[in-house]
N, C-alpha and C positions, 0 to 999 in steps of 0.2 A: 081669629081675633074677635073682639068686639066687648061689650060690657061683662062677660062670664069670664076672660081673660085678660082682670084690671092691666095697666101698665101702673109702671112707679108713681107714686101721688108726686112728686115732683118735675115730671116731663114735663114739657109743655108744645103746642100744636109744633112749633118753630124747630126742638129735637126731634119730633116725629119726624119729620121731613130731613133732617141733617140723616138718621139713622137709616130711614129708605135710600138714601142717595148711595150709603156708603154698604150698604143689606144688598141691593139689587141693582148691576149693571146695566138697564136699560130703564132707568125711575128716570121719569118725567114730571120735573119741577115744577113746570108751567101747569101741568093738568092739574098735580097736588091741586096747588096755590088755586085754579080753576077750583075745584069740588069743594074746597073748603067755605067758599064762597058761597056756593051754587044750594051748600048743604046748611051754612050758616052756621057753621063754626069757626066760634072766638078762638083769636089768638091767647090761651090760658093757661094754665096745668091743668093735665088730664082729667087729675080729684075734683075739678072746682065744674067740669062740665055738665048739663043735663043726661038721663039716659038716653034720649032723644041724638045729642051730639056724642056720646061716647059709641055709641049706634052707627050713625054717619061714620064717626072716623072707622071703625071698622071696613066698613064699604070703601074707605076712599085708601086705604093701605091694601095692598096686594095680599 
């Protein structure tokens, strides 16, 4: 994952997290929502983030 492999311009952080839950049996909500935090990534659509946070969110999805 990460900026080289955009996601839909219309996702937003809130689907990223519905789609891990339902992608990987053992996704942990709590850390998401933790890193997303930690990483300082808005709640948005993916299109609207910095490279910066499109970056993070790579790290924070498995």
């Amino acid at each position: 994952m990460g900026i080289d492999n955009p996601l839909p311009d219309s996702w937003g952080i809130g689907k990223l997290g519905v789609i891990g839950k339902a992608r990987w049996p053992r996704w942990d909500e709590e850390r998401f929502n933790e890193l997303l935090v930690r990483f300082d990534v808005p709640a948005k659509a993916y299109s609207s983030l910095s490279r910066g946070q499109k970056s993070a969110v790579g790290f924070i999805l498995p």
